[in-house]
C-alpha positions, 0 to 999 in steps of 0.5 A, a space after each residue: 704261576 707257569 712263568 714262574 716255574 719255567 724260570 731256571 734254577 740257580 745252583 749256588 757253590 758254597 767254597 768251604 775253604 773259605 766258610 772255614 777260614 771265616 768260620 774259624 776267625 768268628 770262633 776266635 773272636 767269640 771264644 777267644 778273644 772276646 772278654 770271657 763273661 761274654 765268651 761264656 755267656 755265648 757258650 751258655 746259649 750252645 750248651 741250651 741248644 740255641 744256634 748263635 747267629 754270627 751273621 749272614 753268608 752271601 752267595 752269587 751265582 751266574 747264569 752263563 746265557 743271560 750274565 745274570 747274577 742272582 745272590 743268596 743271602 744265608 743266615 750263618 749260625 753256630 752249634 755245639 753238639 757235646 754228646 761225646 765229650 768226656 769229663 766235666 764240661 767247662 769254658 776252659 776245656 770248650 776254649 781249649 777245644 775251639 783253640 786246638 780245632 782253629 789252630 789246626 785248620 788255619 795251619 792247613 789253610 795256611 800250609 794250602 793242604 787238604 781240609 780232609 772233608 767228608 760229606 753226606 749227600 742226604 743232608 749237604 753236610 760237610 764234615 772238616 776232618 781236622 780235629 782238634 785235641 785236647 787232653 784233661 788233667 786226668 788224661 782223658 781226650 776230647 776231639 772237636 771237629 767242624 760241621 758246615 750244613 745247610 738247614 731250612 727252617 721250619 719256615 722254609 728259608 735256608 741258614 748255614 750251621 757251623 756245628 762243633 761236634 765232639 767225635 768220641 776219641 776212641 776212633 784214632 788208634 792213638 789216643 785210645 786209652 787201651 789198645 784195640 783188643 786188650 779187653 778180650 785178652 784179659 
């Protein structure tokens, strides 16, 4: 038992860059590109509450004095969170969601620019700030934003959950239906 303890502890580095160019390929094929009665049958299961598992993640770390190498093999799961989401919520508008966040990441990916991400150090979730917009017939707008976040399970063994998270869109000024301020004038 003390041997085990003495054994040192492998920190592994996850590259968001590159979970979020494989996260954005598995949404395309998923949502996009996939036959549609199986793109909604996987949106019916977000939409329960249910993690879609996509695959698994490995992970290698080194240990510098001894060269050895020490792989993690983490379970990959997409999640939806549409709390926010204005308006009837459909595959089309989902699938329009899932376009407009994959198009704007791979352009940013693609350009070599900032994937703006925001972390939370008590959870490791790393928020991509690169929203994907969307504006319904009626002129309401809907932002999705990607969430890369480790979970253990109840288990204890380790996953990697590819959230999509609706933002309420009144956060950026320029999608606003009214201007900051217009109800106190009134």
């Amino acid at each position: 038992m003390a041997e085990q303890a003495a054994q040192p502890q492998r920190n592994f580095q996850l590259n968001l860059v590159q979970v979020a160019d494989l996260s954005c390929r598995i949404l395309h094929q998923i949502f996009v590109k996939q036959p549609k009665d199986k793109a909604k049958a996987a949106l019916k299961d977000l939409k329960a509450g249910k993690g879609l598992g996509v695959g698994t993640l490995t992970l290698s770390a080194s240990n510098k004095e001894t060269g050895e190498e020490q792989k993690l093999e983490l379970p990959l799961k997409i999640k939806l969170d549409y709390r926010e989401f204005r308006g009837p919520f459909n595959f089309p508008s989902f699938e329009a969601s899932v376009r407009a966040l994959v198009q704007i990441i791979a352009q940013t990916l693609e350009a070599k620019g900032d994937l703006n991400i925001l972390t939370e150090q008590s959870s490791d979730a790393a928020l991509l700030h690169l929203p994907g917009v969307i504006q319904d017939s009626e002129g309401r707008y809907n932002v999705m934003v990607m969430v890369v976040e480790p979970l253990k399970a109840r288990d204890g063994k380790m996953s990697l959950v590819v959230k999509l998270l609706y933002v309420d869109p009144d956060q950026y000024e320029q999608l606003r239906s009214e201007p900051a301020g217009a109800e106190e004038q009134a």
